[in-house]
N, C-alpha and C positions, 0 to 999 in steps of 0.2 A: 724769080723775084725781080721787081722793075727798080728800076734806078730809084727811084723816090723811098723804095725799100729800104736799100740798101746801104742809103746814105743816115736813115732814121738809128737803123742798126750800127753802123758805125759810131754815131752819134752819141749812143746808148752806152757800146762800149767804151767810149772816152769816158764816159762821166765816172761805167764804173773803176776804170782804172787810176782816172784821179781823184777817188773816194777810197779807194785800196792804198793805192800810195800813200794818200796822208792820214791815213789812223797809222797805218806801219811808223809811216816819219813821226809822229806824235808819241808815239808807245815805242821806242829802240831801247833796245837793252840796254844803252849807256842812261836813258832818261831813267829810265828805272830803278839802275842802280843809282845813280845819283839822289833819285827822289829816297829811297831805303836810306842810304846812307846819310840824307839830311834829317831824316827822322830818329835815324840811332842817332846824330849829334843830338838834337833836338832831345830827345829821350836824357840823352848824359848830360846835357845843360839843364834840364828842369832836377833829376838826381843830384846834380851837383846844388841846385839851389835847396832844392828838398832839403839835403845834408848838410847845409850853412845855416839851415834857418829851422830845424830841429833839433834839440837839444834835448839832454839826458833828464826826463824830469825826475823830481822828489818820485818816491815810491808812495804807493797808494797808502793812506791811513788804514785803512780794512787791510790790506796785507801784510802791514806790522804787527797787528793786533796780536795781541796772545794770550792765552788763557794765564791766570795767576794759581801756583801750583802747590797744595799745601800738604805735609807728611808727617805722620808722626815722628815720635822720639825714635825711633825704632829705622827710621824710612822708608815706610810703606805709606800709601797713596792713603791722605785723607779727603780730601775735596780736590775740585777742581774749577777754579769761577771765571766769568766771564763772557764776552758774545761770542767767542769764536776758542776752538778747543784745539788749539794752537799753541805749543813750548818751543821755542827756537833749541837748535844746538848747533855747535860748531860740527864745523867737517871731520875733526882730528878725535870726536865722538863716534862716528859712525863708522864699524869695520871697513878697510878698502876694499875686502871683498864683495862688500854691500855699495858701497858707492859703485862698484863696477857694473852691476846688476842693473841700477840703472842707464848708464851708459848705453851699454850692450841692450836694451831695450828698446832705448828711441834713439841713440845717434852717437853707432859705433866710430863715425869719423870725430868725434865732442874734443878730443885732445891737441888734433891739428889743421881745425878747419877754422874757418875763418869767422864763426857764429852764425851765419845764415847759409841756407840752401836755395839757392836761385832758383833752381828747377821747381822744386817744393812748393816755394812761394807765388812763380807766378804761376804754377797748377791750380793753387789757392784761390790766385785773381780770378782766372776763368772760371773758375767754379763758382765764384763767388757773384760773379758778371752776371754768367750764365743759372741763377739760384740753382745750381746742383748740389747744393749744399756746402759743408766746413771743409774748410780746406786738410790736405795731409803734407807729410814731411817736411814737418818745421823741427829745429834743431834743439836741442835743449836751451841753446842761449836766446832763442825765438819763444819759447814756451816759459823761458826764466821772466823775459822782457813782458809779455804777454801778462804774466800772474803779478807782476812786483810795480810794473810801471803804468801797464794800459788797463785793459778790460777785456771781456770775450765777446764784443761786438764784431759779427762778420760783415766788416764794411772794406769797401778800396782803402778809403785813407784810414781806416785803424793798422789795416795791414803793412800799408807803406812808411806808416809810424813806426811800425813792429821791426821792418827790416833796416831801417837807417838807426832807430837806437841800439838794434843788436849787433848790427858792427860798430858801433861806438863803443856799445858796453864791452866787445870784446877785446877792443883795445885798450879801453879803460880798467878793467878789474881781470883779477885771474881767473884763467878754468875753475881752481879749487870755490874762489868765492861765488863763481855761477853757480856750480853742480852744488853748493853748500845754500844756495839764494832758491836754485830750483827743487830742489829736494822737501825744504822745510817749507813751502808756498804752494806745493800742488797740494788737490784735494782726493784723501785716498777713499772717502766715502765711509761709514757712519760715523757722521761728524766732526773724522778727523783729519786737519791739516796739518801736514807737515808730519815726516817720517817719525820722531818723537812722539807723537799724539798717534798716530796712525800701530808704530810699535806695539802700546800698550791697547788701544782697540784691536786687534788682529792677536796677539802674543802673548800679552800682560805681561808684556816686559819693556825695560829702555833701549832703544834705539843701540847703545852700544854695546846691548848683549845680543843683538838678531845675528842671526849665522846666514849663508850665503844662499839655502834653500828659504827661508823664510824672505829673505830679500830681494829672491827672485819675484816670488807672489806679489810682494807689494808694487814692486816694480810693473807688473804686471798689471796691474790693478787699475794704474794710471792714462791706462786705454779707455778702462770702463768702469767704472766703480760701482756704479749699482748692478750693472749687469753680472758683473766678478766676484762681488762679494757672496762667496762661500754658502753662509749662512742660509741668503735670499735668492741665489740663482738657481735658474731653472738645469735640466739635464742638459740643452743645450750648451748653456750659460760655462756652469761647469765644466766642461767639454774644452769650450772655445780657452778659459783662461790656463787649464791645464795646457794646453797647445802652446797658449801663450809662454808660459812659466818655462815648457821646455825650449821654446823659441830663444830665450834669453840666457839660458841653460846655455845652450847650444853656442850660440854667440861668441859668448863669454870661453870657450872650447876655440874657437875661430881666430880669437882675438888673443890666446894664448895668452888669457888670467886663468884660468881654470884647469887642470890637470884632467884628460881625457879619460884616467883610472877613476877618478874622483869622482866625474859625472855622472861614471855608470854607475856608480854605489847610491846616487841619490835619489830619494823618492821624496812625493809631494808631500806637503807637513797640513793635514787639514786646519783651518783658523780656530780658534777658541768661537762661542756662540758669544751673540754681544751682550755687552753687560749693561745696567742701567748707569747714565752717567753718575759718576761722582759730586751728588750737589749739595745743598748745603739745608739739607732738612734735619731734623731734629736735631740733637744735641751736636753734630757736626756743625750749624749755621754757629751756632752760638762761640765755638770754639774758633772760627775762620774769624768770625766778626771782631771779636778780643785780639787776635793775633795781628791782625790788618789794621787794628787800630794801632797797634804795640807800633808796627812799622812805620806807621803815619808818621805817627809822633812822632818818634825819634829823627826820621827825614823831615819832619819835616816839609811835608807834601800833600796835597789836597787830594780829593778823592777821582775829579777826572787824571791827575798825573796815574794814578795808581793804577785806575779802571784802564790804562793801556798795554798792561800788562807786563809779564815777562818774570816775572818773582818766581820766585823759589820758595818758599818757607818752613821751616821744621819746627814743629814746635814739641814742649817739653812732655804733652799728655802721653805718657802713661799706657797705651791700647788695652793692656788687661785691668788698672784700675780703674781706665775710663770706664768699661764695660762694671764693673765692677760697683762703682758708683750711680748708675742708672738704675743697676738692680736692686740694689739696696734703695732707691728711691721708690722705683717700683712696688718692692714687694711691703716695705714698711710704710707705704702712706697710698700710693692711686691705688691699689687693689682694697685698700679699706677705704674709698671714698666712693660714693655711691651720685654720682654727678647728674643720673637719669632719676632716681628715686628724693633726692637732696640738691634742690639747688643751690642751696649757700656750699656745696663743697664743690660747685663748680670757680668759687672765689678763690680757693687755694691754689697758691703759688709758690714753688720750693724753689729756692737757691743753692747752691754747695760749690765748695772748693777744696781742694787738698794739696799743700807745702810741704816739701821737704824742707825743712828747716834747715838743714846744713848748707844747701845749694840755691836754696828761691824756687827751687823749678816749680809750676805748677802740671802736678801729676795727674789732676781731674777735673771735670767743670761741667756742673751741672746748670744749665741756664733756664729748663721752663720745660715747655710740656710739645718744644719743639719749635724753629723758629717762623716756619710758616704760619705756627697757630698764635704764637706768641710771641710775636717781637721785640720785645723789651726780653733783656738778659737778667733773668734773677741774680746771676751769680756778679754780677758788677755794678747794680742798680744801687744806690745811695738815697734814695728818698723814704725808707723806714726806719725809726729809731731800732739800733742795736741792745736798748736796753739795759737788763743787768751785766751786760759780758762788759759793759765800762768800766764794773768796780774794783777789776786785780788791775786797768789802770790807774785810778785813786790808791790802791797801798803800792804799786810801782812805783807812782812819785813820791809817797812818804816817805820808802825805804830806801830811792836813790836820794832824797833832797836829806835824810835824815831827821824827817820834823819830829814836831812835838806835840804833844797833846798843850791845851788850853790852861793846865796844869804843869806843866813846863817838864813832864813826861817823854821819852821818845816813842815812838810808835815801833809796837813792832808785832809777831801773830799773836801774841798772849796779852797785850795794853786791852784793858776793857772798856768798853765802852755803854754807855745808857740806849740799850734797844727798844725803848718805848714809843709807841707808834704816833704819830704828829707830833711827838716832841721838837718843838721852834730850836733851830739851827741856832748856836751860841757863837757871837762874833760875828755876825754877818751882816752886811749895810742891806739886803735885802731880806724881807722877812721872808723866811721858808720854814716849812713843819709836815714834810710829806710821812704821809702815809704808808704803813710797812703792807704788805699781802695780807689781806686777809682783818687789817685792820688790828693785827696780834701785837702784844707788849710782852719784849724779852726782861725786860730788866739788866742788871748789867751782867755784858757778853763781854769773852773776849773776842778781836778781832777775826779770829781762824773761824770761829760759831757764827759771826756776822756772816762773813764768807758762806761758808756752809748753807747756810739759811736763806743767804740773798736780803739781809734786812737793812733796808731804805735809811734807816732814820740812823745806823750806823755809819755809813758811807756819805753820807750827805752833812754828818758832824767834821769828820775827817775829811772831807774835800775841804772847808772852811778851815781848819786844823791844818794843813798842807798851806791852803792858798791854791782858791782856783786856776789864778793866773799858772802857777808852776804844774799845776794838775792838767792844765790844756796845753801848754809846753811840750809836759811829758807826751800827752799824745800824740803829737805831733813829732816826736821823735821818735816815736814808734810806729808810726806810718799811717795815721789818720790824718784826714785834711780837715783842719781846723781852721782853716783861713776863714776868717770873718764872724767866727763863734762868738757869741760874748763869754765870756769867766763869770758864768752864776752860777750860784749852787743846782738849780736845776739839772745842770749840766752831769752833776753825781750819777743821776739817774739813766742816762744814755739818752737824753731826748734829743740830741743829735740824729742825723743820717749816715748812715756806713751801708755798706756791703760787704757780701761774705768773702770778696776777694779780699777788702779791704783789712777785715777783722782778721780773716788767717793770717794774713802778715805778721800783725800785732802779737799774737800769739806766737807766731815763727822767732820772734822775737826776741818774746820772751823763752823761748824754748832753747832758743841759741846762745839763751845766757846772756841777753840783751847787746847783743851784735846786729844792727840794723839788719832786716830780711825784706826784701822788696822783691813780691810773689811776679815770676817770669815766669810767660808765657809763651816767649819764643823762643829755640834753641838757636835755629842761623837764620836769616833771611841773605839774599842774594837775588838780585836785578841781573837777569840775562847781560854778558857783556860785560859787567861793572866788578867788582870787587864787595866780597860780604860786607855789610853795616858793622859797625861797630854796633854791642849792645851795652848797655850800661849795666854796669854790677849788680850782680842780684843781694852780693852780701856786702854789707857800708862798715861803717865804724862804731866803735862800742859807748853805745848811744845811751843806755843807762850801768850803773856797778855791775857786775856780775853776780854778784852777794844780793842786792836788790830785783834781779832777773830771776834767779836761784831761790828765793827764799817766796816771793810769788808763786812762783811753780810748786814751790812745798806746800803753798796753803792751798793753791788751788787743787791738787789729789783729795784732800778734804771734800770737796764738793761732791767728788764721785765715789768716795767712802760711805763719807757719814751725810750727804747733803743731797742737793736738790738732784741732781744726777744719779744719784745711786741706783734706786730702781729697774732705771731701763740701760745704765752703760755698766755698772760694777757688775751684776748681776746675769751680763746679757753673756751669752754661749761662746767662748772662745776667748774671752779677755779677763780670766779668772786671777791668771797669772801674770796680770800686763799692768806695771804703774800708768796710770792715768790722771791728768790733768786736764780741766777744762772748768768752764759754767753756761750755765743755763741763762735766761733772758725770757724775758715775757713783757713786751710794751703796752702802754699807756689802753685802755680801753681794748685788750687783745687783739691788736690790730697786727702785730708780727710776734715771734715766737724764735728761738736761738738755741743751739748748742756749738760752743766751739770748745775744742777740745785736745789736746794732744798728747801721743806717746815722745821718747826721745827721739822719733825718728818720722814720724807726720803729724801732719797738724791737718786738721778739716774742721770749716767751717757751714755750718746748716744753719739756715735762714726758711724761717717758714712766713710768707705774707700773704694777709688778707686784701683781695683787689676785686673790684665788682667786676663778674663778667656779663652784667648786662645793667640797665640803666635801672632805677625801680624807686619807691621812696623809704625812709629809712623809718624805724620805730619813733622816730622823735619828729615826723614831719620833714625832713630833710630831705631833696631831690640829688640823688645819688646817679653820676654817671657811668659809663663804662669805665673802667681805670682806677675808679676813685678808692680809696683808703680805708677797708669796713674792716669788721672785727670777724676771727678766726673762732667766736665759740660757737659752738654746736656743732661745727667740721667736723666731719668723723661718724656722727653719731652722738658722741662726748660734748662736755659741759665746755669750760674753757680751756683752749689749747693752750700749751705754754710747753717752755723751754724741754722740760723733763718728760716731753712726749715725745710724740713725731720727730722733732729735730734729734734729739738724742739717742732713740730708737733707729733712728738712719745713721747716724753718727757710727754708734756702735755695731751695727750691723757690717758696714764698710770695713772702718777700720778691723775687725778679727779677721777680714779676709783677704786685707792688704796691705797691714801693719810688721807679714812676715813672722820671724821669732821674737820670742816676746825680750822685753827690755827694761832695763831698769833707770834711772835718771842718775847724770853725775852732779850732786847739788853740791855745792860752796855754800851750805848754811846751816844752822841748826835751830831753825827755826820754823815752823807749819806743821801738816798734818804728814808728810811723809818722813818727819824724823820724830824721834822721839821728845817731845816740850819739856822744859825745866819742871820740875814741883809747884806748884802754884800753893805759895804760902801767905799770901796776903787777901786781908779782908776786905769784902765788896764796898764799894762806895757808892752815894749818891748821885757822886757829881761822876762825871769823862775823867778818868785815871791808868794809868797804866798798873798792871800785876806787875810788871816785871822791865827791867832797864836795861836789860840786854839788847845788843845790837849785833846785828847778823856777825858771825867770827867768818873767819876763812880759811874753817878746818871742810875737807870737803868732805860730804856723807851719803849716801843711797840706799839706806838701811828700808826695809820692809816699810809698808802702808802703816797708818797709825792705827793701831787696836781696840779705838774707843768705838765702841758701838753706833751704829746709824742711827738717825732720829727716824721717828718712825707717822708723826700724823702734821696735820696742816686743818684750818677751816675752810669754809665758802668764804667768797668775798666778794660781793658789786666792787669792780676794778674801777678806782677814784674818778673824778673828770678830765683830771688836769694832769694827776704827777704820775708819769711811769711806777713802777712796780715789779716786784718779782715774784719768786714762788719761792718763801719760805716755811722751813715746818714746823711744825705746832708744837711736839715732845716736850715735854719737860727735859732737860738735860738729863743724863741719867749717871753722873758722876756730880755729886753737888759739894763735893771738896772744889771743885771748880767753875762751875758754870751754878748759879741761884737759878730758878725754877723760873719759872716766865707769871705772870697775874693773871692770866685765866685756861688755868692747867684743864677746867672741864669741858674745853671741845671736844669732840667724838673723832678718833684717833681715823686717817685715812692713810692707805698706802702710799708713800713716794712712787713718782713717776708714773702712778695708773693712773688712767683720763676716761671717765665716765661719769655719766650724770651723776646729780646728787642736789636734788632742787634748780632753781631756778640759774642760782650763781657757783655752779659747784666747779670748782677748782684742783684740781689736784696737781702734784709734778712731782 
């Protein structure tokens, strides 16, 4: 190689030597370390702002949520409402052997760690960087922070929000309240959030009856919920969560909560198969809807506060009368209407209630034909006249106010009165002259035969006789809402609105010997967290005499004696032996139809309304919409519906199979049909006179039904335009030392309470 070579080579090599050297000098391992360790600073100065400038937020609205939780009298599961099927419970609920389960599943360190896993989390990041998918080992106070605070977005900064609020939150709250936060927040799959909801999907039981094998599984679950659940998993599936179950099992052995004798004895508890949720269709909707109003009101509180849930509710139904009372609907009225054959009996609409009188509870509640199909609740609706069941309030106010007749008489079951049919109301600044059923003249009756018979033109004297004003008082003491009623005689007739809640009261009422009864329909309610509601009294104060409570009740057994009830409740199978009170009711142009009624120990009220279920026009030209207010004859098959059918055929079919042993009434009177009446020795009058001047004593008595025989016929009658009506019967009296004969004895006699045609306008009750 020649010198010009060797000098190029030289050359060469300097250059690479000093391109060698200064990458070395550029990259020394002090630059290096130095550069790492400006980046850890850097790294803990952005942390430290991160964590100055992150704060613990509100918890997500959707995580709060809770489903609203309703149970019978009894405490078993009636519904369950709400978007999300969710009950909180406290920790000191759920066994600690079942809290451990969880632990020991996802994050045996949870008692003395610091609420994140470093490792875990930034496994997470890279994974997350790298889309490898969701991250793994985050801690329970990372998965608590995760459900209650953030979201399940797999992003950087959701995660680094995840890890700075869970070491807050772990300084801020206890273990107990995380493991109590994450527990009741996770989703265990069908449907249910939170170990309470989850309990009874998987157990059918409450959270603080799971045992330590059952709360391994759910535990377990929380890996995978659709893949785990029992029901729907494949062989694999199955496989993997039993793996799991023992995994936790095991743990829990590690962690020395478990006794290792103990573990070997355990095997796996297969889950119940899912059940349909608990919602709120038929006669369930109707009953949650009533009780969730009960709690409004009383709070006080609008319908979004409610809708967030967290209630508890028990209400007072009954589960075998409730059941009870459906059937009796059922088999006495939809199985005899033919709604594909008859479309006017797709118009029928039953309501019912039943009161213990002694306590308010209500024991039954019949609302419709289910609430999905039928949204309006019959059994609390107020827009149909209640009809004749107004008139034992008219003698309730004569006998507590003590009037008199126009003849300066008192009233009392034997005072007679002029039963002649449009006979013009005497004394009254408003001209009235309603019309009795059927168009019939009694002549003079006494007061208990009025009753009996349901006749207009008797009650509608004696409301004037009373004084409206004190007659719409009374009912209003007796638990009608008469706010803004006028005081006119029409009023006699019930052409008011009630419902059958409304009316059992009244009758509760009177049953209880006129001690105010105001029909409850919730037993507790309770707001997660809070302290139960106070409820208000079911039973008040003694709002009319007890002799004027008492001596009603005695006329009213008459009715199902010798009256318009007889037929279908004296008669009917199982109540042979049962005093019975009530009456019948038939509205204005047969548009609603009534039996309320009571032993001394229930009261039910049956409401039957006529409602168009579809739009159509009416006999008279009339454009009739969905809803609107039609008339109930020909339902059935039968002529005109009224009190002494349907309602009271439902009435008595219930009560014999819910009423228990049979019972007798303790009355304070001697006055009505269930005691025995004075001699009646005075001759009929013309004019409104009483037989007799006795006023209720207060010897108390419960002697046998009265032995006067039932009346036995009634006519047809085109039901008036204008003035309600009832269903009285036609009979001549048949003791004429007491009751004179009526003026037109030769109608053709028809049975009480059967309902079947008989011309155009045929009537029966």
């Amino acid at each position: 190689m020649g010198r010009a070579d060797a000098r190029r080579a030289q050359r060469h090599g300097s250059r690479r030597a000093v391109k060698s050297g200064g990458i070395r000098r550029l990259f020394t391992w002090r630059k290096l370390l130095g550069a790492a360790f400006g980046l850890c600073l850097l790294g803990m100065g952005a942390f430290a702002v991160l964590y100055m400038v992150v704060q613990v937020p509100e918890g997500n609205a959707q995580a709060r949520l809770q489903a609203n939780v309703y149970k019978y009298s009894d405490g078993t599961l009636l519904a369950r409402t709400g978007e999300i099927n969710r009950e909180i419970v406290s920790l000191a609920e759920v066994p600690k052997d079942v809290q451990r389960t969880f632990v020991a599943a996802e994050n045996k360190s949870f008692y003395h760690d610091q609420g994140v896993d470093f490792k875990g989390t930034a496994r997470g990041l890279i994974n997350t960087v790298s889309g490898k998918g969701k991250q793994g080992g985050s801690t329970i106070t990372q998965q608590y922070v995760k459900n209650y605070y953030l979201d399940a977005d797999q992003t950087v900064t959701r995660k680094l929000k995840e890890l700075v609020i869970s070491l807050k939150v772990d300084q801020q709250r206890s273990k107990s309240e995380i493991l109590a936060g994450y527990i009741n927040t996770s989703y265990y799959g069908r449907g249910a959030y939170g170990i309470q909801a989850a309990a009874q999907a998987y157990y059918g039981k409450d959270a603080k009856d799971l045992d330590v094998v059952e709360g391994a599984y759910l535990a377990a679950l929380l890996q995978a919920p659709s893949q785990y659940d029992w029901a729907v998993a494949t062989p694999r599936g199955k496989a993997l969560v039993k793996e799991r179950w023992n995994y936790v099992l095991d743990n829990m052995v590690g962690e020395h909560w478990l006794d290792s004798g103990a573990r070997q004895g355990m095997k796996f508890k297969i889950p119940q198969t899912p059940k349909p949720a608990e919602g709120i269709t038929g006669q369930k909707g109707y009953i949650v809807n009533a009780a969730r109003a009960a709690v409004q009101k009383q709070e006080n509180i609008t319908d979004a506060q409610f809708d967030v849930g967290g209630w508890t509710i028990t209400v007072n139904i009954d589960k075998k009368k409730q059941r009870q009372l459906e059937k009796s609907v059922e088999t006495k009225l939809t199985d005899k209407l033919d709604t594909k054959g008859r479309k006017l009996d797709k118009d029928v609409q039953a309501g019912a209630v039943s009161v213990e009188p002694k306590t308010g509870k209500v024991l039954a509640l019949y609302g419709g034909r289910g609430l999905t199909e039928h949204w309006t609740s019959n059994a609390t609706r107020r827009d149909y006249q209640p009809a004749s069941t107004f008139k034992p309030i008219i003698l309730a106010a004569a006998l507590d106010q003590e009037s008199q007749t126009q003849d300066d008489q008192q009233i009392t079951a034997n005072t007679r009165y002029d039963g002649t049919s449009k006979r013009p109301v005497k004394g009254s600044d408003d001209a009235f002259a309603p019309e009795n059923e059927d168009d019939q003249n009694y002549g003079q009756v006494t007061v208990q035969t009025a009753m009996n018979k349901s006749i207009n033109s008797v009650f509608a004297q004696m409301g004037v006789d009373v004084g409206m004003d004190r007659v719409m008082q009374t009912a209003g003491k007796l638990g009608m809402d008469v706010k803004g009623l006028p005081a006119v005689p029409a009023q006699t007739l019930g052409s008011m609105g009630a419902s059958p809640m409304e009316m059992a009261g009244i009758y509760a009422t009177l049953d209880n010997h006129g001690k105010k009864v105001t029909p409850q329909i919730v037993k507790s309610a309770q707001k997660q967290g809070d302290e139960p509601i106070k409820l208000p009294d079911a039973i008040g104060d003694q709002v009319i005499k007890r002799q004027a409570a008492d001596s009603v009740t005695s006329v009213l057994t008459g009715v199902v004696d010798d009256g318009t009830a007889h037929q279908a409740v004296r008669n009917a199978e199982g109540l042979a032996d049962q005093q019975i009170a009530g009456k019948t009711g038939t509205s204005d142009d047969n548009k609603s139809a009534w039996f309320t009624g009571y032993t001394p120990d229930l009261v039910t009220s049956v409401g039957l309304f006529g409602e168009a279920a579809f739009p159509r026009t009416a006999d008279d030209g009339k454009k009739l919409r969905t809803g609107s207010q039609v008339p109930l004859k020909g339902a059935g098959g039968g002529g005109r519906v009224n009190g002494g059918g349907f309602p009271a055929e439902i009435w008595a079919d219930f009560t014999a199979q819910a009423m228990g042993a049979p019972s007798k009434f303790d009355l304070d009177t001697d006055m009505g049909a269930a005691v025995t009446p004075p001699p009646d020795t005075s001759s009929p009058s013309t004019s409104t006179s009483p037989s007799d001047k006795a006023s209720p004593s207060k010897k108390p008595s419960s002697p046998p039904p009265s032995s006067n025989p039932p009346t036995q016929s009634e006519t047809p009658v085109t039901p008036p335009p204008v003035t309600p009506s009832d269903d009285p019967t036609t009979d001549p009296p048949t003791d004429p030392t007491t009751e004179p004969g009526p003026t037109n004895p030769t109608e053709p006699p028809v049975n009480p309470g059967d309902s079947r045609p008989n011309g155009d306008n045929s009537v029966t009750q």
